[in-house]
C-alpha positions as CSV (number, residue, x, y, z in Angstrom):
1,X,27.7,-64.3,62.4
2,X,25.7,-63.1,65.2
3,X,27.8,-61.7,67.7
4,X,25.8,-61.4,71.4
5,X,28.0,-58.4,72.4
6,X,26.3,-55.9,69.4
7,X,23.1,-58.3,68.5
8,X,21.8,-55.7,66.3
9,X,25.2,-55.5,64.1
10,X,23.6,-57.4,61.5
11,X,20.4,-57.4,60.0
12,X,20.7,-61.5,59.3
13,X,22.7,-63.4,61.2
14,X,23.7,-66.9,62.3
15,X,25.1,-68.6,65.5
16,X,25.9,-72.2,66.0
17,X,25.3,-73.5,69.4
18,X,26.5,-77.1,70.3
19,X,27.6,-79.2,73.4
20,X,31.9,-79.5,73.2
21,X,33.1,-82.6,71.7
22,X,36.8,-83.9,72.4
23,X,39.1,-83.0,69.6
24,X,36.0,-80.8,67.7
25,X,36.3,-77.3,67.6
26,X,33.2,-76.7,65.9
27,X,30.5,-79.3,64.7
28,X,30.2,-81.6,68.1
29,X,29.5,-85.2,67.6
30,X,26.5,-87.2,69.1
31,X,27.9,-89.4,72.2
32,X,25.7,-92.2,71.2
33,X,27.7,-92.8,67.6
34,X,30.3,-95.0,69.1
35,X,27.5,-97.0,70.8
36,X,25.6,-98.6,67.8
37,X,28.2,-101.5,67.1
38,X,27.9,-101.9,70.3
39,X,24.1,-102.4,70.4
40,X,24.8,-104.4,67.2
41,X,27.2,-106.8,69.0
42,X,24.3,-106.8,72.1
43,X,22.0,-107.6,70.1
44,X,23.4,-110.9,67.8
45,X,24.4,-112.5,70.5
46,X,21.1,-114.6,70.9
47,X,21.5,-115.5,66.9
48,X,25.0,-116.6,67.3
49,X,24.1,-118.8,70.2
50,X,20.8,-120.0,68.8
51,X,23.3,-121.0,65.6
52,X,25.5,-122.6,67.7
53,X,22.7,-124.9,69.4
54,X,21.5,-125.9,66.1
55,X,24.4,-126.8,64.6
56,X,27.0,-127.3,67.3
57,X,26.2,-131.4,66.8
58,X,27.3,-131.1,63.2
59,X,30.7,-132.5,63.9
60,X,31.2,-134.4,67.6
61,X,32.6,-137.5,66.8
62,X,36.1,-138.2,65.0
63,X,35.2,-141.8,63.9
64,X,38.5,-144.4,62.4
65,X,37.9,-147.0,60.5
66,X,40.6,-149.8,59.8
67,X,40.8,-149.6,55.9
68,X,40.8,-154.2,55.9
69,X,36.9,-153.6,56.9
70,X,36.4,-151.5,53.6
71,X,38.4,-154.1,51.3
72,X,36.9,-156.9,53.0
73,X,33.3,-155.4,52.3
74,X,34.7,-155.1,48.6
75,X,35.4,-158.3,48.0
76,X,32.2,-159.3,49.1
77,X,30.7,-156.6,46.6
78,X,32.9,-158.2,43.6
79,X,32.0,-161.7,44.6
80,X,27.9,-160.9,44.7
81,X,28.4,-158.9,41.1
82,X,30.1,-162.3,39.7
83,X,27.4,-164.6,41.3
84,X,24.6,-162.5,39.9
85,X,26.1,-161.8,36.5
86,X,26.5,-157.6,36.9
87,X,29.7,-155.7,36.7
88,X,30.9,-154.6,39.5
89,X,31.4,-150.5,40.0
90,X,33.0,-148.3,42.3
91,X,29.4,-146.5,42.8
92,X,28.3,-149.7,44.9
93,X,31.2,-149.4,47.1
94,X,30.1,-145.7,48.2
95,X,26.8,-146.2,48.3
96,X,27.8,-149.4,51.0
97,X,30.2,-147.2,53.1
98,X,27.4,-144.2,52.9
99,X,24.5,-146.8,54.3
100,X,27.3,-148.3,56.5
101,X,28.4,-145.2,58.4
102,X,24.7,-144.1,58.4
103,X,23.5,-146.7,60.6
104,X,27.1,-146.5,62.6
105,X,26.0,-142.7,63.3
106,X,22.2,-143.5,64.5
107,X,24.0,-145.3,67.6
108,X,26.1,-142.0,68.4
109,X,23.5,-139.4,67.8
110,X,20.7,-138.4,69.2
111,X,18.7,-137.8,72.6
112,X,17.3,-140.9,73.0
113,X,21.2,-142.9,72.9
114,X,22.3,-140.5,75.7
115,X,24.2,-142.6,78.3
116,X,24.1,-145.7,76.2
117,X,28.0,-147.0,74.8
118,X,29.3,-148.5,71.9
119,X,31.2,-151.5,71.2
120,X,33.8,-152.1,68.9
121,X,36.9,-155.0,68.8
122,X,40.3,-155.2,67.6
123,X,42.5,-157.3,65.5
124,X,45.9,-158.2,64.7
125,X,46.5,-156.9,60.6
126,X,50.0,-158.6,59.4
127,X,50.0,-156.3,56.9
128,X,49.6,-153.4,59.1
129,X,51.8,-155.1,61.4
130,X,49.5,-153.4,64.1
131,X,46.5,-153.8,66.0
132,X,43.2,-152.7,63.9
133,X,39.8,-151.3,64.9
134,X,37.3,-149.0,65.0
135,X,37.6,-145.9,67.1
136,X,35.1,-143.0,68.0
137,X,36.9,-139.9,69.6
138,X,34.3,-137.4,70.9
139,X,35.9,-133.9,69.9
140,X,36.1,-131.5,73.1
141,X,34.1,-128.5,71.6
142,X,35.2,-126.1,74.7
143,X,31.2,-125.5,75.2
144,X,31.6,-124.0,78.8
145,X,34.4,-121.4,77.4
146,X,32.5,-120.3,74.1
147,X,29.4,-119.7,76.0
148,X,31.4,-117.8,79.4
149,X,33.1,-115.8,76.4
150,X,30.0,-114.6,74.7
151,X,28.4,-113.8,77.8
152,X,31.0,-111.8,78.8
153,X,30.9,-110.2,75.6
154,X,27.2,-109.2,75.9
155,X,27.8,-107.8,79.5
156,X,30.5,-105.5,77.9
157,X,27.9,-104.4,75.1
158,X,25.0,-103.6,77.4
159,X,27.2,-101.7,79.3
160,X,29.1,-99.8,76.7
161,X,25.8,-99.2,74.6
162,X,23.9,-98.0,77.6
163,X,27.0,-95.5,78.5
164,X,27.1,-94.4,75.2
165,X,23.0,-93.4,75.4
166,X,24.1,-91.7,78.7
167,X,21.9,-93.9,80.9
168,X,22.6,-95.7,83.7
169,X,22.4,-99.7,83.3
170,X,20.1,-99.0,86.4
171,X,18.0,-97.4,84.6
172,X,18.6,-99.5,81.5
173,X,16.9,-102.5,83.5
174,X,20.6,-104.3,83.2
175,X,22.0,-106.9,85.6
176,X,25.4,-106.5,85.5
177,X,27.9,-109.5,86.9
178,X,24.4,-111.1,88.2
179,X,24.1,-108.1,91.0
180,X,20.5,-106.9,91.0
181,X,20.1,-103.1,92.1
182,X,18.7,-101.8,94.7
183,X,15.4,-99.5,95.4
184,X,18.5,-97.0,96.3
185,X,20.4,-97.4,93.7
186,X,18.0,-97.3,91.0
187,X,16.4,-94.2,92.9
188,X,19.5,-92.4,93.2
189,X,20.4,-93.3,89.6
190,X,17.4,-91.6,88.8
191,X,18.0,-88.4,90.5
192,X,21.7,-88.1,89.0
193,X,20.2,-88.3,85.6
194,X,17.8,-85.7,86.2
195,X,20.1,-83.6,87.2
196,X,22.5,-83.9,84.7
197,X,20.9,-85.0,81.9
198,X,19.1,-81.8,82.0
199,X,20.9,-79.2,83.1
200,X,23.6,-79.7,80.2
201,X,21.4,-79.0,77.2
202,X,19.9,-76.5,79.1
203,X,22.3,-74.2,79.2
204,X,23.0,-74.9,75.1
205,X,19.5,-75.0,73.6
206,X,18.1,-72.0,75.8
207,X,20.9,-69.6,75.3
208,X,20.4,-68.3,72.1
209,X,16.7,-67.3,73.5
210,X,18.0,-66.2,76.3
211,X,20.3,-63.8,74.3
212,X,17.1,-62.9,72.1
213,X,15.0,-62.1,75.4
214,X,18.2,-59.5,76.8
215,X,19.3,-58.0,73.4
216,X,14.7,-56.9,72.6
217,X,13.9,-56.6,76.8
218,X,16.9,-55.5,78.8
219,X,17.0,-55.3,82.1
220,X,13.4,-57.1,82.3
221,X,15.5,-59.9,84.3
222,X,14.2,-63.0,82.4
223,X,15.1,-66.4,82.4
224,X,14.2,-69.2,80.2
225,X,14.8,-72.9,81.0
226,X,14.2,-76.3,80.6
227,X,11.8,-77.7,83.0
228,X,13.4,-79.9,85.2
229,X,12.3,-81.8,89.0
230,X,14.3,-80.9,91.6
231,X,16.4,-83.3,92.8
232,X,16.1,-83.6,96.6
233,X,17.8,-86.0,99.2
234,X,15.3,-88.4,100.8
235,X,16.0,-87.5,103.7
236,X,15.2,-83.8,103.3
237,X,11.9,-84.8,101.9
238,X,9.3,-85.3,104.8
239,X,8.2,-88.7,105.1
240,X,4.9,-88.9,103.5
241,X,6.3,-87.1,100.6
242,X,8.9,-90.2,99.8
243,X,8.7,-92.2,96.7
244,X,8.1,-95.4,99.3
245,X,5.1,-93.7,100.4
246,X,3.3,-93.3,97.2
247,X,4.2,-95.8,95.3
């Protein structure tokens, strides 16, 4: 291994350089590896709602139907199979109840029967020994909350997946909570992430050369960097100098 106290100890040698990790005492691992679910889970949530749009009208009506209305409709069934000489099936009572309920539904579904209503009646069944009716129930799919929730969810992904990329959701071109950011803020952002998202992997990618350069030239006083632009304060920047002014 090469050892930057006697650099010429070996005539091959090896160093491994890396950023510290938490909990890693050699190989380091990438920051960014706990973000990719999170850009997964950013990323499906247009599917999932898109899905959701399609299909969410699959299902929005609990409808009852008294079971007299089906044995009244069979009779009828048996009685036209007797008149007309056929034998009477179960078959024809499904494909009834399917053509039935099919032109029930085209009243409840639909853009163009928004706002109009429904009428059904109800009737004393002895045998029941109860009223008896039809009955639509619209089923309260909890739209508002599923959306709010999977917003919410999103927000937390952008977030997290930005953060784990080490940008700023500034920077990122996020809205968080619905707050757009400021020329300052984004500026600012900007500057901090120049700074620090620089200087870092400076100090780990040019040390080994920088080791190289002192162990061949000593005393030659050499430094070797990443460049980098100088992060200033606006206001120690004269005015025609400022980002505003040459935009």
């Amino acid at each position: 291994m090469f050892d930057p106290l006697n650099p010429f100890k070996h005539a091959v040698a090896v160093k491994y350089y890396n950023i510290y990790s938490f909990c890693k005492d050699f190989m380091s691992t990438p920051r960014y590896l706990g973000a990719f679910e999170w850009l997964e889970m950013a990323g499906g949530i247009a599917g999932l709602l898109i899905a959701y749009n399609e299909n969410a009208s699959a299902i929005s009506y609990h409808i009852e139907s008294p079971q007299s209305y089906w044995d009244k409709a069979r009779d009828r069934i048996k009685e036209i199979c007797h008149q007309r000489g056929e034998a009477y099936s179960e078959a024809m009572m499904e494909e009834y109840k399917d053509a039935a309920m099919e032109k029930f539904a085209t009243s409840l579904t639909g853009r163009e029967n928004a706002g109009k209503y429904f009428h059904t009646s109800k009737y004393w069944s002895p045998e029941a020994d109860d009223f008896e009716g039809w009955k639509v129930t619209p089923i309260d799919k909890k739209i508002k909350d599923f959306v709010d929730a999977q917003i919410a969810i999103s927000n937390k992904a952008d977030a997290a997946a930005t953060s784990g990329f080490g940008l700023d959701p500034v920077l990122s071109n996020l809205i968080i909570q619905n707050k757009l950011s400021s020329g300052s803020e984004k500026l600012y952002s900007l500057k901090v992430y120049n700074a620090s998202e620089t200087a870092i992997p400076d100090m780990i990618l040019c040390k080994p050369l920088q080791q190289y350069i002192q162990a061949n030239w000593p005393g030659r006083g050499i430094k070797i960097g990443l460049y980098r632009t100088a992060v200033e304060a606006e206001k120690e920047i004269s005015p025609e100098n400022r980002l505003k002014e040459n935009a």
